[in-house]
C-alpha positions in Angstrom: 175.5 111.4 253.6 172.2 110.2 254.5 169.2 107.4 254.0 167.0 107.7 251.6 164.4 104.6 252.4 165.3 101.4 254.3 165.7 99.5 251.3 169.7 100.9 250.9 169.0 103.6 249.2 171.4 106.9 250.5 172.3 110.2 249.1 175.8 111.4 249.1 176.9 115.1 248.7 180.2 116.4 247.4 181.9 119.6 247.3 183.8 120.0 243.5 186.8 121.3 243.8 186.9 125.0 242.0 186.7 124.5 237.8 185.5 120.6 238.4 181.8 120.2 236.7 181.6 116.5 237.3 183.0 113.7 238.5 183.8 110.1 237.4 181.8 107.2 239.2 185.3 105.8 240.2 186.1 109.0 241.7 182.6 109.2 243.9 182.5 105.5 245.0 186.5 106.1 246.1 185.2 109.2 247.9 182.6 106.9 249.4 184.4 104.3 250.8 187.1 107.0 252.4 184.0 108.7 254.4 182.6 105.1 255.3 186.1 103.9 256.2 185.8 101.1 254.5 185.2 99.2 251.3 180.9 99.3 250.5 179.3 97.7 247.1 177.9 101.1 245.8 175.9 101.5 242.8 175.1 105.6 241.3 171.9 105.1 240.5 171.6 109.2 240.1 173.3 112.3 240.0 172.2 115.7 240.4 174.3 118.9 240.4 173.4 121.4 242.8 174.4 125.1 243.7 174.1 127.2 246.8 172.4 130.7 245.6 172.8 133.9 247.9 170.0 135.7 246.0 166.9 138.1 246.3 164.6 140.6 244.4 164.7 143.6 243.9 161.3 144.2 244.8 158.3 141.9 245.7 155.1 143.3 244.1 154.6 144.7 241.0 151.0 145.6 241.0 148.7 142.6 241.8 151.7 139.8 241.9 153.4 139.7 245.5 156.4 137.2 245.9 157.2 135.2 248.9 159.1 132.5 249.9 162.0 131.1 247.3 160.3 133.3 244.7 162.2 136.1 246.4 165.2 135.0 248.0 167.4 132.1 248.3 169.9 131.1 250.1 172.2 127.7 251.2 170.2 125.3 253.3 172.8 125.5 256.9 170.4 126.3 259.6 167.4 125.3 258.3 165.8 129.1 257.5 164.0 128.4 254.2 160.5 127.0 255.6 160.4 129.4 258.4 160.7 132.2 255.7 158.4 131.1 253.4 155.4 130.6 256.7 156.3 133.8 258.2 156.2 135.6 254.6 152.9 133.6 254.4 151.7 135.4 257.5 153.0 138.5 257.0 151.1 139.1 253.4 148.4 136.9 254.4 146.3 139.2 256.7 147.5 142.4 254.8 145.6 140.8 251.4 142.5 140.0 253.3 142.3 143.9 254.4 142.3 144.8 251.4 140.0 141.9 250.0 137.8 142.9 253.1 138.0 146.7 252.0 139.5 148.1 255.3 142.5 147.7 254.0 144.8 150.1 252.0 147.3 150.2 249.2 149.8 151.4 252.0 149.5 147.7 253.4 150.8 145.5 250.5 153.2 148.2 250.3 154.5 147.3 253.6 155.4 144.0 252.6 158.2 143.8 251.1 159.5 146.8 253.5 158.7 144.8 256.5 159.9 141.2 255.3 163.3 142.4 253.4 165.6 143.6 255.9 164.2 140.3 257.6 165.2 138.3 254.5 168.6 140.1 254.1 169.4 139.1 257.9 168.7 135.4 257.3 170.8 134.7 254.1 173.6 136.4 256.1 172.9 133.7 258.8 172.6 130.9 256.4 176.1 132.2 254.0 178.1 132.2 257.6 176.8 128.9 258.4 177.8 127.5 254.5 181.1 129.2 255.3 182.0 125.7 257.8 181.6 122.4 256.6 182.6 119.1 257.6 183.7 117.6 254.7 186.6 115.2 256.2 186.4 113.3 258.8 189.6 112.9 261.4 192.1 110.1 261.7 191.2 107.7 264.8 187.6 108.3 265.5 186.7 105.1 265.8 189.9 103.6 267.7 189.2 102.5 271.0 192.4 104.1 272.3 193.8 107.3 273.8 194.3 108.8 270.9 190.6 108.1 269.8 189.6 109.4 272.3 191.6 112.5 272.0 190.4 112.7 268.2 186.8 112.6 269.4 187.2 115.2 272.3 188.8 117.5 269.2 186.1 117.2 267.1 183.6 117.5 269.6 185.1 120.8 270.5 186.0 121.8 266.9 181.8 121.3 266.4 180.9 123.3 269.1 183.0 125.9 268.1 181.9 126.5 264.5 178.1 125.0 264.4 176.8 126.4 267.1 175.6 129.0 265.9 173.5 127.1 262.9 171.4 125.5 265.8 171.2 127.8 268.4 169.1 130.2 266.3 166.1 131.6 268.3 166.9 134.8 268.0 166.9 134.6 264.1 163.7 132.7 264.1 161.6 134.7 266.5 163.6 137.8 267.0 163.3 140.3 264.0 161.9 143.4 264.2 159.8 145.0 261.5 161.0 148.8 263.4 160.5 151.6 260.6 157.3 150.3 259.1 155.4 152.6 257.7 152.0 150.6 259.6 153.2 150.6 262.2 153.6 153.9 265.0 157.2 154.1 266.4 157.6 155.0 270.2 160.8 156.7 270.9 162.7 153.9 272.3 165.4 151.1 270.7 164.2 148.1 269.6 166.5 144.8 271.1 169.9 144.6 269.6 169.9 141.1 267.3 171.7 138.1 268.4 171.4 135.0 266.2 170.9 132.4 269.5 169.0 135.1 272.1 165.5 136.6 271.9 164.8 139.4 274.0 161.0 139.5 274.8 159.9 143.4 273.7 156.8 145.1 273.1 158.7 147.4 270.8 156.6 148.3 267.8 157.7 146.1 264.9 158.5 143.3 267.9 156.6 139.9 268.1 154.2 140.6 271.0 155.6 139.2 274.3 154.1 136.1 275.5 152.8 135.8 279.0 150.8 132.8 280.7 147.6 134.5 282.1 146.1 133.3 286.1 143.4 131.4 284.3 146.8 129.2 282.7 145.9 130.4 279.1 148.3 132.0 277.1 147.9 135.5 275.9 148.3 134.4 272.1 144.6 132.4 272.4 143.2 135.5 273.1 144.7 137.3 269.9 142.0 137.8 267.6 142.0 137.5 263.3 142.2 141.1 263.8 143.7 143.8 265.5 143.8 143.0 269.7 144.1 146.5 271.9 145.4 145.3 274.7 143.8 147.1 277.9 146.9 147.2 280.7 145.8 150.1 283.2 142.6 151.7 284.3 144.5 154.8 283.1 144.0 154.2 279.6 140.1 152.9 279.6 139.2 155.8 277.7 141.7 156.5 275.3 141.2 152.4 274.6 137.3 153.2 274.1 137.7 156.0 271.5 140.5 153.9 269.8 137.9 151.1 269.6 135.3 153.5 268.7 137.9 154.8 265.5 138.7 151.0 264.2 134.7 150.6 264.5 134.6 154.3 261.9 137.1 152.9 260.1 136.0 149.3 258.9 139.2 147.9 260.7 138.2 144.7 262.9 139.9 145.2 266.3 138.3 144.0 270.1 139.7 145.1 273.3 141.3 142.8 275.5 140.7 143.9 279.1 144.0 142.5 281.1 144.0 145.2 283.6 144.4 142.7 286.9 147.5 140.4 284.8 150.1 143.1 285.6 151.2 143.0 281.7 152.1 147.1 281.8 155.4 146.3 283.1 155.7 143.7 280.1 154.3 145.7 277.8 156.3 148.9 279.3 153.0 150.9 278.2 149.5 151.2 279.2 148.1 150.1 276.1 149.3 148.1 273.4 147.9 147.0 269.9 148.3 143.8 268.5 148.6 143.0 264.7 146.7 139.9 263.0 150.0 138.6 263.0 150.7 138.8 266.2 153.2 142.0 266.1 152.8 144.8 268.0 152.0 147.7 266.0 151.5 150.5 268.4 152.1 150.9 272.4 151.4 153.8 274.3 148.7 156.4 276.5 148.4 158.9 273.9 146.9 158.8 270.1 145.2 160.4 268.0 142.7 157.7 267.4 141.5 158.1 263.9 145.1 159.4 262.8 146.2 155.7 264.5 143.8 154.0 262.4 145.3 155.7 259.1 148.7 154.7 260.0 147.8 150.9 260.4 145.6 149.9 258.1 148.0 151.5 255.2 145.0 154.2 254.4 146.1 157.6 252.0 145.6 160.6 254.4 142.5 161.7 252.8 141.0 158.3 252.5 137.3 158.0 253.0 136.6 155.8 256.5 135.3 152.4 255.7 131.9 151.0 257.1 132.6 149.1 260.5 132.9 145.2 260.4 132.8 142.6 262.9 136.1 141.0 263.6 136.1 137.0 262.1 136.2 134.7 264.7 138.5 132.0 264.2 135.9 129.6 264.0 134.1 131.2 261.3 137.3 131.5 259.2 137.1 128.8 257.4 134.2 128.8 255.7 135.0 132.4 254.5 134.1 132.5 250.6 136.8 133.4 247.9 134.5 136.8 246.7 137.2 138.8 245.7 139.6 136.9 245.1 141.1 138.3 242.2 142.1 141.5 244.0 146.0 140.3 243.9 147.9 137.0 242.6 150.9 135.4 244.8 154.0 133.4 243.5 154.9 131.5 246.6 157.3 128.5 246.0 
């Protein structure tokens, strides 16, 4: 139950018992008045029946259509997931369209979204059907006496709340912690990406991992320094040339990429690599002191083996962004809802 406006308008939600498709006003407003407490004057001015879905597609492109957001999964509203799916899907196809609108871009990149933001979508209904499965549809005898035994009533629900919704708000890990791993633009390392944990977030520079953040001596944070394109970050004077002749292969290949040279902010240990490139969308892609640079270049920007190196482009600068015209546009429609 909760306020509409301040003029007395509220809505008021009810779970129907299995095989019930509707209810009688005298049934609702009795319902009312036990969850107030008390007797109200209520008026149903509307009714709208509503279902919790646990659903998602099959597949998200079909040529030039992409999906994202509810267009491709959907699931009950406990935990508040739905917006943060539909941005992050934003993102994630976002920058890969513009590749390909940009023509350093390949087919291998659209490809890569729906492999990249499933499993991600999969883990999150999950999240939100576990949170459904505890609701507080009654409320306990002797809340609001102002005697030992409401106060007993109040401690047990206090405790019976912290025991089962927890885990709907304490969600950082779901929010911020998912890891694209297995890609296929993106260059695994070896190593284990962070176990998952719906509450904790484990910083990691793990390919498929959201790149970790660290406050640099100048007190600006690493993300204002992350271009519209891909960001090599420099970490050790070991790898100045291998970051050169990386450079020099995004420059053969058309991809926009700038080096960020943080070789006095002691990130390596962060980073647990010498070098480290940094998606458009802030992911890490690849990490490491070792690469075939134009082979690298393939790999991320989604190109066929064969395919036939792009003329170089200037990263966009975020300022310039903006004003960037729609030529092109037409390369792919989106259903985002």
């Amino acid at each position: 139950m909760g306020p509409l406006d301040r003029d007395g308008k509220w809505a008021f939600g009810i779970m129907l018992p299995p095989g019930v498709r509707a209810m009688e006003d005298d049934e609702i407003i009795r319902r009312v008045h036990a969850a107030m407490r008390r007797p109200l004057d209520v008026e149903i001015l509307t009714r709208e029946a509503w279902a919790a879905h646990r659903l998602i597609a099959d597949r998200y492109r079909n040529g030039r259509i992409l999906l994202a957001g509810d267009a491709c999964h959907l699931h009950p509203p406990f935990g508040g997931y739905g917006m943060n799916l539909g941005i992050a899907d934003g993102v994630d196809l976002g920058w890969k369209l513009a590749a390909i609108l940009e023509g350093w871009g390949g087919e291998g990149l659209l490809d890569s979204y729906e492999e990249e933001r499933r499993p991600v979508h999969l883990r999150t209904i999950a999240e939100a059907v576990q949170n459904f499965r505890v609701l507080s549809d009654h409320l306990k005898d002797n809340l609001d006496a102002d005697t030992p035994e409401g106060e007993r009533a109040r401690a047990a629900v206090v405790a019976e709340i912290i025991a089962t919704k927890t885990r709907e708000f304490s969600t950082l890990g779901v929010v911020l912690g998912s890891c694209y791993a297995g890609s296929p633009v993106m260059v695994d390392d070896g190593s284990a990406p962070p176990a998952e944990h719906y509450s904790e977030c484990e910083p990691s520079a793990h390919p498929g991992c959201l790149a970790p953040h660290a406050w640099l001596d100048d007190g600006t944070s690493l993300y204002d320094h992350f271009g519209l394109g891909y960001t090599l970050l420099l970490l050790d004077d070991a790898a100045s040339a291998l970051a050169g002749r990386i450079r020099d292969a995004g420059g053969s290949a058309g991809v926009p990429l700038t080096v960020l040279d943080l070789r006095e902010a002691g990130l390596a240990g962060l980073y647990q690599a010498p070098l480290a490139l940094i998606r458009p969308d802030q992911f890490v892609s690849w990490r490491g002191s070792d690469a075939d640079p134009a082979e690298l270049m393939g790999i991320l920007r989604g190109a066929p083996a064969a395919a036939k190196p792009k003329r170089a482009r200037a990263p966009r600068s975020k300022k310039s962004a903006k004003g960037q015209s729609s030529k092109g546009a037409a390369a792919a429609s989106v259903l985002l809802t």
